[in-house]
C-alpha positions in Angstrom: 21.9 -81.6 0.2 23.7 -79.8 -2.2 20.5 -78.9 -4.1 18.5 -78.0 -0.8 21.6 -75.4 0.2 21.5 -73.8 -3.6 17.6 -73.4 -2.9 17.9 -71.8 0.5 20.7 -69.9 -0.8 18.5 -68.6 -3.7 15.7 -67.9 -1.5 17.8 -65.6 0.9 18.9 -63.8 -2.2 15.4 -62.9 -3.2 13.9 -62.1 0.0 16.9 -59.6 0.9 16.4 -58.0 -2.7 12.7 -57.9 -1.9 13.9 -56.3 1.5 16.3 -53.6 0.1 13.2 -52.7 -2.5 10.8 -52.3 0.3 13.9 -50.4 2.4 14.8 -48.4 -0.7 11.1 -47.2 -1.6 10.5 -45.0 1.1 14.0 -43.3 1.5 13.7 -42.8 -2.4 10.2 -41.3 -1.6 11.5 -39.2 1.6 14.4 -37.4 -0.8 11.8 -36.8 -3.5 9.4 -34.6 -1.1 12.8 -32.6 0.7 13.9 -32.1 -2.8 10.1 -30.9 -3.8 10.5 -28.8 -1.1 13.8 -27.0 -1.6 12.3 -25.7 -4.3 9.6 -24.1 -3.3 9.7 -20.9 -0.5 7.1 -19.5 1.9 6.5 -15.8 1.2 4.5 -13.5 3.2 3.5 -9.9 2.0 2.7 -7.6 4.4 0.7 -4.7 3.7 -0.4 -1.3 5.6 -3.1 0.8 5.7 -2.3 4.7 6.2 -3.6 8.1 5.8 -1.3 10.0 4.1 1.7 9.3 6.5 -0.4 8.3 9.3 -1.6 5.0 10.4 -5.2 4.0 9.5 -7.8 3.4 12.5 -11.4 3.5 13.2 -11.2 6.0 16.2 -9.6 8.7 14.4 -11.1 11.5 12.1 -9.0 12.7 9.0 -8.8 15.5 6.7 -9.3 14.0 2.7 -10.3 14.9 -0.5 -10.5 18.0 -2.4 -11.9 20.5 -1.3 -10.8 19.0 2.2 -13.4 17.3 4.4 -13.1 15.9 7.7 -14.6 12.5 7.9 -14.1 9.8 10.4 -13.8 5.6 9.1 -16.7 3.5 9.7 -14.9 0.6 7.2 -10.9 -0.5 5.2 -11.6 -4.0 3.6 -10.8 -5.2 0.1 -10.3 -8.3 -1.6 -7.5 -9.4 -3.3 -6.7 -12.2 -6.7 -4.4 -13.9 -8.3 -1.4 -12.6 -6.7 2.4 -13.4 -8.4 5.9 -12.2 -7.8 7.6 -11.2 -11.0 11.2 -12.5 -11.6 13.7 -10.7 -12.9 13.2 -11.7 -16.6 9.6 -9.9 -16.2 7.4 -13.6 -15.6 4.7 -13.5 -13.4 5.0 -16.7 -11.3 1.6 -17.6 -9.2 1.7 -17.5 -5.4 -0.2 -20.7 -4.3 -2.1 -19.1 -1.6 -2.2 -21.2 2.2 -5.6 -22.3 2.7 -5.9 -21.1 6.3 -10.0 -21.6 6.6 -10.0 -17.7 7.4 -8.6 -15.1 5.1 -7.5 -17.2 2.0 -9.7 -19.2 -0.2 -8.3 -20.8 -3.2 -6.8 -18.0 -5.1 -8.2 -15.0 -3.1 -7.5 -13.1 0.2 -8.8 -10.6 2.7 -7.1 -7.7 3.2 -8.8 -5.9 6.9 -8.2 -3.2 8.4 -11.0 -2.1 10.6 -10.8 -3.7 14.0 -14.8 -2.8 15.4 -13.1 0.1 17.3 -14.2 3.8 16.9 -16.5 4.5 13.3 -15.9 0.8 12.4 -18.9 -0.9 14.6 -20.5 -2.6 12.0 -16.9 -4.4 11.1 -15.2 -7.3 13.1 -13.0 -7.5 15.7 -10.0 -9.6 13.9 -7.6 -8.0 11.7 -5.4 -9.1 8.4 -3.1 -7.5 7.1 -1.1 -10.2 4.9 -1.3 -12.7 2.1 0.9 -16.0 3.0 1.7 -18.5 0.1 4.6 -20.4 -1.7 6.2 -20.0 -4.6 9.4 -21.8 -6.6 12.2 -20.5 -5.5 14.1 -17.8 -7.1 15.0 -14.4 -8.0 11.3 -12.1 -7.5 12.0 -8.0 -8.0 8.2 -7.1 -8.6 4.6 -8.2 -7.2 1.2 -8.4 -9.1 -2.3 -8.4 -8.2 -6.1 -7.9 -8.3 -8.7 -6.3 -6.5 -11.5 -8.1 -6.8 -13.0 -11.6 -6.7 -12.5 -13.8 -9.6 -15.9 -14.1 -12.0 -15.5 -18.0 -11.6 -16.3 -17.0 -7.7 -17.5 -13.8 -7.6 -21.4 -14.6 -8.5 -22.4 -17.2 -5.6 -24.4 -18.1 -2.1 -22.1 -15.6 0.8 -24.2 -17.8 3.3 -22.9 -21.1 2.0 -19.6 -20.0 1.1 -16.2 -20.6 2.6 -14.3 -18.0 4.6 -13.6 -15.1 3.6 -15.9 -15.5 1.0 -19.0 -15.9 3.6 -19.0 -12.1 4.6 -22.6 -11.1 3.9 -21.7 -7.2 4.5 -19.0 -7.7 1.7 -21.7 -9.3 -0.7 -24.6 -7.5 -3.0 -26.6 -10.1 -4.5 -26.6 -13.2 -6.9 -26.1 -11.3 -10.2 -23.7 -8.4 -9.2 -21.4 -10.4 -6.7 -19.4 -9.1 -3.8 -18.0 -5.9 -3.1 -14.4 -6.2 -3.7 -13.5 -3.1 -1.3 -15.5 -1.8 1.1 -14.2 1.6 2.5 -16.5 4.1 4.3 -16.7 7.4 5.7 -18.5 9.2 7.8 -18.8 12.7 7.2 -21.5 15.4 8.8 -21.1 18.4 6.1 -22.1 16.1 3.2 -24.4 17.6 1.0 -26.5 16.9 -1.9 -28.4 13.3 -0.9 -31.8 12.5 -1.9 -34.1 9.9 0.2 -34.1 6.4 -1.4 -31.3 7.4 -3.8 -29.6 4.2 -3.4 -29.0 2.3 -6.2 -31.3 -1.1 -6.3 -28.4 -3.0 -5.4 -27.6 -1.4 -2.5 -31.0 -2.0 -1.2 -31.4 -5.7 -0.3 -32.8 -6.9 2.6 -30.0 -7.1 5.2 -29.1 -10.4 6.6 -30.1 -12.1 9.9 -27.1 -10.7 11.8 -25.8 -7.9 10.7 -26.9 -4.4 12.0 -26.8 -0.5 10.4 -25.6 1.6 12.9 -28.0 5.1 12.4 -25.4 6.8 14.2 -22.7 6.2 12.3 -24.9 7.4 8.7 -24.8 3.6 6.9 -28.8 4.3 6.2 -28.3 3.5 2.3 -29.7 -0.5 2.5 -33.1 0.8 3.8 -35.4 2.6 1.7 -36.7 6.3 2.4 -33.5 7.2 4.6 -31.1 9.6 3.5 -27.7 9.8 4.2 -24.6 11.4 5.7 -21.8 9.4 4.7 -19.7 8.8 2.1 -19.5 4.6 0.7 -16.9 3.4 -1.4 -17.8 0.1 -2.7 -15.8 -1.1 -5.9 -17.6 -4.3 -7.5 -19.1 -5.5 -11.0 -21.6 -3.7 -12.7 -23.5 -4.7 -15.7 -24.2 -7.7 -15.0 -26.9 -9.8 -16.4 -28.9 -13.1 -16.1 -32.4 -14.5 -16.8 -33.5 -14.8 -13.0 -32.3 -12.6 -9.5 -30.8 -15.7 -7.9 -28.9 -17.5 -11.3 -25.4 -16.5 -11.8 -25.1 -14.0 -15.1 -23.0 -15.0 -17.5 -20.6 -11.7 -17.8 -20.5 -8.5 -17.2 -20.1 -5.3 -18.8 -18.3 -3.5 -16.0 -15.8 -6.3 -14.2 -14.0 -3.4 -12.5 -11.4 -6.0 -11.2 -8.0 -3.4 -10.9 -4.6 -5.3 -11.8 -2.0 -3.6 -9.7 1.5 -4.1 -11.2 4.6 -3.3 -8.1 8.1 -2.6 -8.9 11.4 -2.6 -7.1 9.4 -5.1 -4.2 11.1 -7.6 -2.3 8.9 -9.4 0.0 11.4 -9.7 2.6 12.0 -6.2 3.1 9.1 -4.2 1.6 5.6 -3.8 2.5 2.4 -2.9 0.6 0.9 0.5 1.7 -2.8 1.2 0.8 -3.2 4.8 1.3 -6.8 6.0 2.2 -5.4 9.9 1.1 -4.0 8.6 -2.0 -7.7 6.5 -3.0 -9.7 9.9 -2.6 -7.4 12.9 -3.7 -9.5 14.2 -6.2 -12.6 13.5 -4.6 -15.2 15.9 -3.0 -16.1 14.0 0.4 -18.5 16.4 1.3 -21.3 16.6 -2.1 -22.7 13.9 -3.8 -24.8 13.5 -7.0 -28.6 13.9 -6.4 -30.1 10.9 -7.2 -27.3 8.5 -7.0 -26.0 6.4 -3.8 -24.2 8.1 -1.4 -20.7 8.2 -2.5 -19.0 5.4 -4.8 -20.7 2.0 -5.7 -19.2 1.5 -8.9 -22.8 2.8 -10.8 -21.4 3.8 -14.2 -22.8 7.4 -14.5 -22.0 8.4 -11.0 -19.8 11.1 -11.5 -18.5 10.5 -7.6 -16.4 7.9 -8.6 -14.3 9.5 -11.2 -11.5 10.1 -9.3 -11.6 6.9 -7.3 -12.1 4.8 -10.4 -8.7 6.5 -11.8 -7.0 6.0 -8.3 -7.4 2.4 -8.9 -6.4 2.2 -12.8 -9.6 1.4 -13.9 -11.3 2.7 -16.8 -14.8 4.2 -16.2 -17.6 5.8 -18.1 -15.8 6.2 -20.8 -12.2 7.5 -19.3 -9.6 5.2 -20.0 -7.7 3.7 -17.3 -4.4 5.6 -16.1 -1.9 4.5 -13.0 -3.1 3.6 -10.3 -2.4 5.6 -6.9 -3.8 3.6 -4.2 -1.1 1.1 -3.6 2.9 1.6 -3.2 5.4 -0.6 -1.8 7.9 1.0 1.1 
């Protein structure tokens, strides 16, 4: 008896030790992933789109450039990379970006700012105008980022991509990738455009689906149509592979622009992307015979020095200098 007891006393023993194991395991497990959590913080930036110090929309016309043009928006989208808050020690720490199936992808976002109203027809009707993602918690005094699509994604299928990768309106072709910023204007005094003078690139086929409006002046994707409006479309240039529909390899003209903030605290401050700011020393109103109307990144289009410097990138030869376009409020 005394031996059966010892056994059933043993037995007890082991099964409530199994028992405070299996009890243990998961509160052990539920502390872990709160702790994970404290340490990591959900940051959204917000950014703006203005003119000057007016708000940006579609059924307004403004007075840019120099000399000053009135022209009237027909499109404000650009994408964004690798964005990163910098601590106060100067280290850029990644923000891991929410996949939201709409406007983030992996490491990249959609900044849009057209809502289909007015000019912007041709656009869509949703707007987004913030990047949402966490990040370790700590001390952040500065933001970085890129406009433009990484390479790694940049030089793929729109029509089997995911969102907001699967724009085919923000997308050339196979070799030269997608437009990183598509901003255009409308503008009835410009001079100086030759029939067919788009670039080859800016004269695929259009996709099933999406339209050019002849009476807003987006006539450069069909051949023998002039022009009367005034593209800005920062992308890759350069770019070089063995067949049209195989990725290339590199390119000689990435024109991805790293934007470095200062003095930004994502709780108070916001991002503003000034349209005045992006074409200051621009003439809105001429462009060079024999080149695509307005700015598509072509290297010896002399249209897009001033944009080019606006966005700190270096172009035909001019090195880079500050950029203008972006400042935080």
């Amino acid at each position: 008896m005394k031996t059966l007891n010892r056994l059933l006393t043993s037995t007890a023993l082991v099964c409530t030790g199994i028992l405070g194991i299996g009890l243990l395991h998961p509160v052990e497990t539920s502390l872990g992933e709160q702790a994970r959590a404290a340490e990591a913080q959900t940051v959204t930036l917000r950014f703006q789109a203005r003119v000057a110090d007016q708000p940006f929309r579609c059924d307004q016309s403004y007075t840019l450039g120099t000399p000053a043009s009135r022209v009237t928006p027909l499109d404000f989208r650009f994408y964004v990379s690798d964005v990163a808050l910098i601590d106060a020690d100067g280290n850029s720490v990644p923000l891991t970006l929410e996949q939201d199936g709409q406007w983030q992808y992996e490491n990249v976002a959609l900044l849009d700012f057209e809502d289909k109203s007015g000019g912007c027809a041709n656009g869509t009707v949703e707007i987004n105008d913030r990047i949402v993602g966490t990040i370790p918690t700590g001390n952040y005094v500065g933001l970085q980022f890129t406009v433009g699509v990484p390479f790694e994604l940049n030089h793929a299928d729109s029509t089997l991509a995911a969102s907001p990768l699967n724009l085919t309106s923000l997308w050339w072709n196979w070799q030269l990738g997608y437009k990183f910023a598509r901003i255009d204007l409308s503008n009835t005094n410009l001079t100086g455009m030759l029939s067919n003078s788009a670039p080859k690139h800016e004269r695929q086929p259009q996709h099933q689906g999406e339209h050019t409006s002849p009476g807003h002046g987006q006539t450069h994707d069909r051949d023998g149509e002039s022009s009367q409006a005034f593209f800005i479309h920062l992308g890759s240039t350069g770019c070089e592979s063995a067949e049209g529909n195989q990725s290339p390899s590199s390119c000689s003209n990435p024109n991805r622009s790293t934007v470095t903030l200062t003095e930004f605290d994502p709780d108070q401050n916001v991002i503003v992307a000034d349209l005045a700011a992006l074409v200051a020393d621009t003439n809105l109103s001429r462009n060079q015979l024999s080149t695509a109307p307005g700015c598509m990144s072509e290297p010896n289009d002399s249209d897009c020095v001033g944009i080019m410097n606006a966005l700190g990138l270096a172009f035909n030869g001019t090195p880079a200098q500050q950029q203008t376009f972006f400042t935080v409020e």
